[in-house]
N, C-alpha and C positions, 0 to 999 in steps of 0.2 A: 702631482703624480705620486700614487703610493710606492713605496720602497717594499720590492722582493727579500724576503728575509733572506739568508744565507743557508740555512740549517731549517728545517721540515720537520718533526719529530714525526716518527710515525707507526704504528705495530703491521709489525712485520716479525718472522718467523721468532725473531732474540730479542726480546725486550730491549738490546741492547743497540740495536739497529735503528738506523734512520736514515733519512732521504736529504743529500746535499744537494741544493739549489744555486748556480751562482750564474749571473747579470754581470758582474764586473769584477777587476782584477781584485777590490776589494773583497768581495764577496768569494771570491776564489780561497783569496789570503786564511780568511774567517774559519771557512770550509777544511781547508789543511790543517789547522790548529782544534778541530775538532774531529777529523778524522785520528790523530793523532791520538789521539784522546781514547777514540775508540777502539784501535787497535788494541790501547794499553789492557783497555778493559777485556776484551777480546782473550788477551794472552793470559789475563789473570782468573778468568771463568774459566779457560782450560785447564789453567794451571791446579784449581779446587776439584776439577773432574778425572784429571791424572790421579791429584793424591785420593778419592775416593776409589778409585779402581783398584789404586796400589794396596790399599785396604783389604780390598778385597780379591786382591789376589795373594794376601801372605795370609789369609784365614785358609784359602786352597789351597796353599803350601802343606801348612800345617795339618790338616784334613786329608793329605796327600789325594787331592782329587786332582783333575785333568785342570791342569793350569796354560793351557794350550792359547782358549778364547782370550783370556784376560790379558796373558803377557801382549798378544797383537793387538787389544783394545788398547792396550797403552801406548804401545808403539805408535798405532794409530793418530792418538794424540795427540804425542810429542811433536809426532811430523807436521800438526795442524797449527799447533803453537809457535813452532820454526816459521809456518806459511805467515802468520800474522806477524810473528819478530822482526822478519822483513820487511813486509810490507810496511813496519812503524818504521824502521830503521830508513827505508826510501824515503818516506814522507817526512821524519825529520832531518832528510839532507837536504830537503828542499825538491824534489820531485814530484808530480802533479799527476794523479790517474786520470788516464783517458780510455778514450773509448776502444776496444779493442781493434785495432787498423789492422789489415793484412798486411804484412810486413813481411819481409828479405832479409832473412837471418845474415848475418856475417861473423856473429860469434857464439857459441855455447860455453858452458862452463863445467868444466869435469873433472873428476879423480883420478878416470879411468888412466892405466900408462900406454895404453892402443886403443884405437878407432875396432870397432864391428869390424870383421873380413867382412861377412855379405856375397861370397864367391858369387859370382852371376856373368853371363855375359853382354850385360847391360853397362857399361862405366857409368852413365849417369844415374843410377840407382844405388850409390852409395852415401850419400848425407849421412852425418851424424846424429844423435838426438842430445838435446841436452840433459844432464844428470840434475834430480832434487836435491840436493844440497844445501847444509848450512851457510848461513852469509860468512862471509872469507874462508871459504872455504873451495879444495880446488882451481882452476887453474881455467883461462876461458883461450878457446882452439878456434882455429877457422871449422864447423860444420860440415864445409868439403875436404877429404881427405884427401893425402896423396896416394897415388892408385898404381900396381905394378898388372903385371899379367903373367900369365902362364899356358902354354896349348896342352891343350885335352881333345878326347875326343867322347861323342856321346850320338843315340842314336835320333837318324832326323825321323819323317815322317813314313817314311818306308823303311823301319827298322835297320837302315846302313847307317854304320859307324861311318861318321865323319868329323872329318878334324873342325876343332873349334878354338877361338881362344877366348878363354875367361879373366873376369878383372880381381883384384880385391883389395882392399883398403891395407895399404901396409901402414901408415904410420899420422898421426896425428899432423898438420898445418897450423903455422902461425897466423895467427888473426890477422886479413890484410883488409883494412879501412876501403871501404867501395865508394867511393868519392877521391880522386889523384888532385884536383884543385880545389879540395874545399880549404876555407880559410883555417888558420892556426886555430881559432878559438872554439871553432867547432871540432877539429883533433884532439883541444885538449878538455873538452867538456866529455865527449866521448873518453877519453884517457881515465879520468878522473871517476867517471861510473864504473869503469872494467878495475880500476884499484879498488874504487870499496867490496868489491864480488859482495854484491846485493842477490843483481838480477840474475837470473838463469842464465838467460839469452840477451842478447841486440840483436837489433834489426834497421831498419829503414823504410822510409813511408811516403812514398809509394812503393810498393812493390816493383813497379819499372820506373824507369830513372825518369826523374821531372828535374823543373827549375828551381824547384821549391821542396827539398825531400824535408825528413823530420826521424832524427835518429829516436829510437825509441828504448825502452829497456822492458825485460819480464820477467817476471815471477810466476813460476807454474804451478796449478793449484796438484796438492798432492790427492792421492788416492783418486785419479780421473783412470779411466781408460789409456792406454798408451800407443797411441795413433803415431801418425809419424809426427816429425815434430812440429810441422807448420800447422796442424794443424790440433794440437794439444791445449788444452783452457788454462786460461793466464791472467792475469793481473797486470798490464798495460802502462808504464809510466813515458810519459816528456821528459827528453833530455835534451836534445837542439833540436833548434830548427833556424832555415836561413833563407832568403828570400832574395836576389836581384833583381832589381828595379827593372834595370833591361831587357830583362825577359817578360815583363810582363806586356 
């Protein structure tokens, strides 16, 4: 039987891009060790696109013309270059991209020193989003805030004031692990990703609780749309997963 190669070359939009294949944990192995690779390359093509912009935007300095587009073309970037850093950075701690699962945040990771108020009288419409951020950087929170209230009033459907009471996010929550019996080694595999602040976010997989979940970690891709956060475009990594026999 012939052997699936591990690695596809293939033209696609960046010469620099290719198609990884993997049949087995070897071919997994192969595939990580050349994604790596790609990243590097990745971060160093930006890196030559940066310095020609910077180029050209100290000739607009100097020409005192509108240096508006170019300083955000860099910015631009930089931010893209961060997106790959990480992504190398996950892949050589030994983390595996998968497929984008829908996943049940339990952590984000942020700068910010308070959550969004979000006044509203919904309480469950406060979630947080997570911040772009450099890897070690910032600080990862639980996504649901703790929530105070206050009465107001406003008018209903027949212009009477009537009283209401509104919620809003006073203050940032410490990340609490949504598993109470998972084993140590899944606590500290999770521990261990939230130290390197790589990803964004955690999460879990399934979305609703099974026997078999699959902590996950992300990387959000920058310059997207800014939806709410479950549903923002991400780069997907394995971090645990655990299985009981008895449940199956």
């Amino acid at each position: 039987m012939t052997n699936v190669p591990a690695i596809v070359s293939t033209i696609l939009d960046d010469p620099l891009d290719f198609t990884v294949i993997a049949t087995s944990p070897k071919d997994m192995e192969a595939g990580q060790r050349s994604l790596i690779l790609w990243a590097a390359r990745k971060i160093q093509g930006i890196k030559s696109e940066i310095a020609e912009a910077a180029d050209q935007l100290k000739i607009f300095q100097e020409k005192k013309w509108n240096t508006v587009a170019w300083k955000a073309e860099i910015a631009k970037k930089e931010r893209r270059a961060e997106f790959y850093r990480k992504i190398k950075m996950a892949l050589e701690a030994g983390y595996y991209i998968v497929p984008p699962f829908p996943i049940d945040l339990f952590a984000i990771r942020t700068k910010a020193p308070s959550p969004k108020s979000m006044d509203g009288r919904n309480r469950d419409n406060h979630d947080q989003s997570a911040m772009i951020l450099p890897a070690e950087v910032g600080r990862y929170v639980d996504p649901k805030p703790a929530l105070e209230s206050y009465d107001d009033t406003e008018k209903n459907h027949k212009g009477e004031m009537v009283p209401v009471t509104k919620y809003y996010a006073s203050e940032f929550r410490d990340v609490e692990f949504p598993f109470g019996l998972a084993r140590a080694e899944i606590r500290e595999a999770t521990d261990k990703a939230m130290r390197l602040r790589i990803f964004d976010q955690l999460g879990v997989l399934p979305s609703v609780r099974k026997p078999d979940p699959i902590i996950c970690g992300q990387i959000l891709v920058p310059d997207k749309p800014n939806y709410r956060y479950s549903t923002r475009e991400a780069i997907t990594f394995f971090v645990a997963w655990w299985l009981d026999t008895r449940t199956l």
